[in-house]
N, C-alpha and C positions, 0 to 999 in steps of 0.2 A: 432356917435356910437349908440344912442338911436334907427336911425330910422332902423340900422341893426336889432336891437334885433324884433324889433316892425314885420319885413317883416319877417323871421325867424319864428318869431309865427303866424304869417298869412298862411304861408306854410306849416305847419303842421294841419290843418281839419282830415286828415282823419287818422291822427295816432291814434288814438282809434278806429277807426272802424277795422285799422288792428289788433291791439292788439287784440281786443274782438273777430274776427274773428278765430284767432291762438290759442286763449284761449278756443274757443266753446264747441269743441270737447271732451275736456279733463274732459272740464265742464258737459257736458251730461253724459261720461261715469261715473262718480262719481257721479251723481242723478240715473241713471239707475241702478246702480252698487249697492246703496244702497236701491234701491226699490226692485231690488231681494235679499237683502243681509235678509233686513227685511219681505220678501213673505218666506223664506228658515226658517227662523226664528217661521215664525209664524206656517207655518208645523210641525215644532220640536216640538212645542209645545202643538197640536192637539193631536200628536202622543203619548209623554210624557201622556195626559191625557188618553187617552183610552187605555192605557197599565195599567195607576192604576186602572182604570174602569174594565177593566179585568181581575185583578188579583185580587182587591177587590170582584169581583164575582165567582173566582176560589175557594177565600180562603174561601166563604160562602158554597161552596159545588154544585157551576155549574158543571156540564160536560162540553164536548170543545167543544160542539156547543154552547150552551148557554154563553161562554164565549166569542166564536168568533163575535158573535150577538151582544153582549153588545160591544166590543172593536168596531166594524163597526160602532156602532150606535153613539158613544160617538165620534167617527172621522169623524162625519157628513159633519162639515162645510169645510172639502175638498172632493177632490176626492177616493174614496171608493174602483176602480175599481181594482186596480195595488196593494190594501193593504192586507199584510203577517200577520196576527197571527200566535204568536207559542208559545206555552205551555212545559211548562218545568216542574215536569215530568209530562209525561201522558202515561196510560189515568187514574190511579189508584193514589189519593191523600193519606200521610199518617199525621192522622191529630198532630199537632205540628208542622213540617216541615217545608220547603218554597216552595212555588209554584210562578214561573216566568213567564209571560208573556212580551213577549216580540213582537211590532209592527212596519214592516218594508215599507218604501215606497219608489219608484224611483223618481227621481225628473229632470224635465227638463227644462232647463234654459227657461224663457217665452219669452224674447229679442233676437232676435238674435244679436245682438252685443256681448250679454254676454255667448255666448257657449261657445267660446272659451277657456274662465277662465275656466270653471266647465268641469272635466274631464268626460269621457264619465262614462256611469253607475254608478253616484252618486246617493247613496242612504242616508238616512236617517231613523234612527229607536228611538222608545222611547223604554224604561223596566222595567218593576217594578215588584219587588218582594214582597211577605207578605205570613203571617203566616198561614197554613191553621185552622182554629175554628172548 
């Protein structure tokens, strides 16, 4: 009986390489999946910042270029080119008020495995509001 079991587990070498094999796949897309989850992430958060960067400069008494300039400059550490300011209301502030800036950006899966997921024209936007002084 012994030497059955013995031969049995001799037989089996490559059943973890199959395993790991059938498991790979599923395994990347969940490391990939959350390397864009947290790239998506960290734009939100660029964006979130240069919206109060903008609207801290709205509520100081910028006009909407000097607003647009600080929110671009404060969204540095991405991409610049595809990004929306907009100014709520403009172009005449009333002071007391709220003045909203709000900064939009498109986002494109960087993986291609991971289009798929992310529907086409996913955007992403931060907003901040504050009091004009």
């Amino acid at each position: 009986m012994f030497w059955l079991t013995k031969r049995y587990i001799k037989n089996n070498r490559g059943q973890a390489m199959v395993e790991f094999a059938l498991i790979l796949p599923f395994l990347l897309l969940l490391i990939i999946g959350s390397m864009e989850f947290g790239l998506v992430i960290n734009q939100y958060m660029v964006l979130a910042e240069a919206a109060r960067e903008g609207a801290r400069s709205a509520a100081l008494g910028g006009d909407n270029a000097t607003v647009m300039a600080v929110a671009k400059t404060a969204a540095s550490q991405i991409d610049t080119t595809q990004l929306t300011v907009a100014i709520l209301p403009t172009p005449t502030r009333v002071r007391g008020n709220g003045v909203t800036v709000t900064v939009t950006k498109p986002v494109q899966a960087i993986s291609p495995l991971m289009s798929p997921f992310f529907p086409a024209g996913f955007t992403i936007h931060g907003a901040a509001t504050m009091r004009v002084e």
